[in-house]
N, C-alpha and C positions, 0 to 999 in steps of 0.2 A: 773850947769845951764842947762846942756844937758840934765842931767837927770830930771829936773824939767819941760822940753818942751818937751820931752818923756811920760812923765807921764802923760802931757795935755792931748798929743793928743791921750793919749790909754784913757782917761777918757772919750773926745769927742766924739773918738769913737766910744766908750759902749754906751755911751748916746745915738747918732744915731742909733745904729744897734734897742736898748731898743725901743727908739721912731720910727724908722721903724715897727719895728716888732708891734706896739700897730696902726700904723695911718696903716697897710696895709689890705688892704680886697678882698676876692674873690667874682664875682659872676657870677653864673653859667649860663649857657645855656638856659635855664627855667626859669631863675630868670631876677628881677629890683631891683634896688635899691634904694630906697629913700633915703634924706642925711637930717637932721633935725640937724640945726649948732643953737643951743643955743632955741631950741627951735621952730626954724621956717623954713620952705621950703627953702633949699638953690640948688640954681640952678635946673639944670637938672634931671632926672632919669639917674643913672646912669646904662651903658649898661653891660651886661657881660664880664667879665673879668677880670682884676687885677686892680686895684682904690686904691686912698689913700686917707685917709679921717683925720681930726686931734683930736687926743685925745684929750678927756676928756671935747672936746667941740663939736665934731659933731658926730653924732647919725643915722648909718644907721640900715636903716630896708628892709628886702631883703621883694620882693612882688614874689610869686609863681604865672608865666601866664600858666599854664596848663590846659586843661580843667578837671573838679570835677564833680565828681558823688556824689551827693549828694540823699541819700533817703528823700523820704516822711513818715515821719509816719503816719500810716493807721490814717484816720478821719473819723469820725460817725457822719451822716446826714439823716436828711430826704428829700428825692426826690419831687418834684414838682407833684408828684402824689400820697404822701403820703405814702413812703417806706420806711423803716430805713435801710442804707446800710452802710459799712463800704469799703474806697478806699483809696487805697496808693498809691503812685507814685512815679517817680523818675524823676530829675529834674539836664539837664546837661550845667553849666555855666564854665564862665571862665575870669579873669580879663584883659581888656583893657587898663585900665589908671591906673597904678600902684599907683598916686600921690592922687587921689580921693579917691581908695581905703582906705588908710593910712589916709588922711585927713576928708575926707565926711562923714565917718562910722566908728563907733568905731571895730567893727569885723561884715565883709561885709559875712563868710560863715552865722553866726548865724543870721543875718540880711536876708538873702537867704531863710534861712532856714524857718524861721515865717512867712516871706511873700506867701512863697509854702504854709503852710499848713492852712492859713489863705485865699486865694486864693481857692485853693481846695477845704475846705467848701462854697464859695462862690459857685461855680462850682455845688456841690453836691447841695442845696438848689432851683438854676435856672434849672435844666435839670430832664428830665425823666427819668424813670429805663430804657426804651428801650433804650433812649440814652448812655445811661452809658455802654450798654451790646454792642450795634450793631455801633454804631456810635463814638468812641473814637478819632478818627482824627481832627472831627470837635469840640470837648471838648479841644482836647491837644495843638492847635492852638488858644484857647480863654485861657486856663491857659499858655499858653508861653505868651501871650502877657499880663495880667493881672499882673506878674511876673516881667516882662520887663519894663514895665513903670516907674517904682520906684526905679528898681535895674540902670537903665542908669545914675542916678545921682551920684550912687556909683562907679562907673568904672566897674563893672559887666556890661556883655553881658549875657544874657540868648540863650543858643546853642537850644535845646532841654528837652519837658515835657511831656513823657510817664505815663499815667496810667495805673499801673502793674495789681491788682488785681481788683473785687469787690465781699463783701461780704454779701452776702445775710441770712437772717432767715431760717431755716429748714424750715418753714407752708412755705413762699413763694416758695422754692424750689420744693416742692410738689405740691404744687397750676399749680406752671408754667412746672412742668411735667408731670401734668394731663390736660392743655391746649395743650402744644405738644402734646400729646399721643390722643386727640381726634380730635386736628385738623390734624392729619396723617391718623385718620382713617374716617373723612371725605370724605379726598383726597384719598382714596383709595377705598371707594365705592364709588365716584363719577368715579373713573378709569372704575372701577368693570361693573358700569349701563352702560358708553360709549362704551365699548368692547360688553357689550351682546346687545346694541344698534346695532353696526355696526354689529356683527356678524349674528342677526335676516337681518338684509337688506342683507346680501350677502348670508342667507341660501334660503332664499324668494327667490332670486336670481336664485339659485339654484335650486331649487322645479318649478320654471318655464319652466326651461330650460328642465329638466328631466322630465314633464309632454310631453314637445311638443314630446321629443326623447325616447322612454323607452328603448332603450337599453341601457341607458345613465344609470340609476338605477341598470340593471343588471353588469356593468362595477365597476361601483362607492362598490356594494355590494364583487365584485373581488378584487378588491383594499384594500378593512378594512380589508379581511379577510389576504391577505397577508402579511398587515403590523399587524394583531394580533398574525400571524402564526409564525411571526420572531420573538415571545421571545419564551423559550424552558420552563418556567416556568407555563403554563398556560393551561387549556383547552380550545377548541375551538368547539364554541359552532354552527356549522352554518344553519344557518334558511331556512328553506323552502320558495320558492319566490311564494308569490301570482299568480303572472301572470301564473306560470306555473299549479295554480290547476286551474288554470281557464280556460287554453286553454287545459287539460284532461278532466276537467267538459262540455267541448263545443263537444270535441271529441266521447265521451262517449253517448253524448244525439243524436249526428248526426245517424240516420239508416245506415247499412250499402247496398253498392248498391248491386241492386238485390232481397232483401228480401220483404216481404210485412211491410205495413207501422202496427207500435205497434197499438192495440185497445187501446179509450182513458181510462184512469184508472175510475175503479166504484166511484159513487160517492160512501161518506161513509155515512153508515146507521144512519138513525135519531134518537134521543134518543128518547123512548117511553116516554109517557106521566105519569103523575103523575093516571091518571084512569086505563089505562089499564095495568101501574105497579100492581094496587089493584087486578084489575080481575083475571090480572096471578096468584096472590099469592093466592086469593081465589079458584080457579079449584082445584080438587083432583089429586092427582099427578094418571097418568094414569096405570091399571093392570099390572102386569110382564107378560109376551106370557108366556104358557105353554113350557117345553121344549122338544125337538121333541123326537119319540121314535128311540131306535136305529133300525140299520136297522139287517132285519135274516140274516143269513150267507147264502152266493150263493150255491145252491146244489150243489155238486162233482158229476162229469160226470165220470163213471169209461166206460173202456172199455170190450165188450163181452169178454165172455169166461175167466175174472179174477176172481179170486177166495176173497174174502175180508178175508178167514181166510191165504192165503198166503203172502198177503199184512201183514197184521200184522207179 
């Protein structure tokens, strides 16, 4: 008899350990639990941690509250200004109501997932290509909430909806770097005309100031040459100053004291006339002078009493 009430109770209590071990369940830190008893919502979510649940009739389903990064797959649109572009994004949620999740949606990521990229076209269709290039903020605030509206029913929250990429056609990429490239050099001869603008009013400036003072000119001339003089690479070329041939040209015409004053210079002779060019050419050119005879040799004065055959 003992050993038949021995044997119950080791059979009992196989039984339980067996059915512990099948109704016990863990859920973690990050996780909810749903409990679906026969098929229908029974009680609560259950929270993290150890739960018992009963076999073979109740059915939990752990819910992941993390937040999920889900991609966009790239989608190809035409812009509101008639550009085909291709834009991806990435799209960051996370579940609130574990029980909606499980109930409301059959699979709330793939559910997530269509509505992004169904959304996102939407997006691409109303907006401009500048928009899409310069202005992403005000895009990813209209695709967070066009996301959000329909995912609230699901127990999905939508955190965050970045648009990562956009891609453009080679022609456009060209096209809109040959608008940069021309509107840069706009803007750079407009700099270009404003600099030789101010620079003409402060030379004028200049040339004012240096008319009223000439030694100002002579100073200014000292100045280039010294800053030309300080590279070692160069010749230096330096130029003779007007003023100065003009105060030797003043010097030079001045008489000096004491002399008599210059006679004024001859007029110059008038061209002859076209007749008496004629006349000249008609007269004979005038006889050669005879050439003079030479002159006799001055007589030699001897002295008395010489003999000329001594001399010899």
């Amino acid at each position: 008899m003992l050993q038949e009430l021995l044997g119950a109770a080791l059979a009992a209590g196989a039984v339980g350990i067996v059915y512990a071990g099948a109704a016990a369940r863990v859920v973690k830190q990050y996780e909810r639990g749903v409990v679906l008893r026969l098929g229908r919502l029974r009680g609560e979510v259950r929270s993290p941690g150890f739960t018992m649940v009963i076999p073979a009739v109740d059915r939990l389903r752990k819910v992941n509250m993390q937040i999920v990064t889900m991609p966009i797959p790239a989608q190809e649109g035409i812009t509101r200004d008639n550009v085909t572009v291709r834009v991806d994004a990435v799209v960051y949620f996370r579940v609130v109501d574990a029980s909606a999740a499980v109930i409301n949606v059959e699979d709330y990521r793939f559910a997530v997932s269509q509505m992004a990229q169904t959304s996102l076209r939407s997006i691409i269709g109303k907006s401009e290509l500048d928009d899409l290039l310069s202005n992403r903020e005000k895009l990813n605030e209209g695709l967070e909430l066009m996301i959000d509206s329909p995912a609230v029913g699901w127990g999905v929250q939508i955190d965050r909806v970045e648009i990562k990429d956009v891609s453009l056609p080679e022609s456009m990429k060209r096209s809109m770097a040959r608008q940069a490239e021309a509107d840069r050099e706009r803007r750079a001869r407009i700099i270009n005309a404003d600099a030789e603008l101010q620079a003409s009013k402060k030379l004028a400036e200049a040339a004012k100031e240096m008319s009223e003072q000439p030694a100002a000119l002579q100073l200014r001339l000292l100045q280039t040459v010294v800053a030309v003089a300080a590279e070692k690479n160069s010749t230096l070329v330096l130029p003779f100053p007007v003023e100065l041939l003009r105060f030797l040209e003043k010097a030079q015409q001045q008489p000096a004291p004491g002399a008599p004053p210059a006679p004024p210079p001859a007029p110059p002779p008038s061209p002859l006339g076209l007749e008496e060019r004629l006349a000249a050419a008609a007269e004979p050119p005038p006889d050669p002078e005879p050439p003079a005879p030479p002159h006799p040799p001055a007589p030699r004065h001897e002295p008395p009493g010489a003999s000329p055959d001594l001399d010899r």
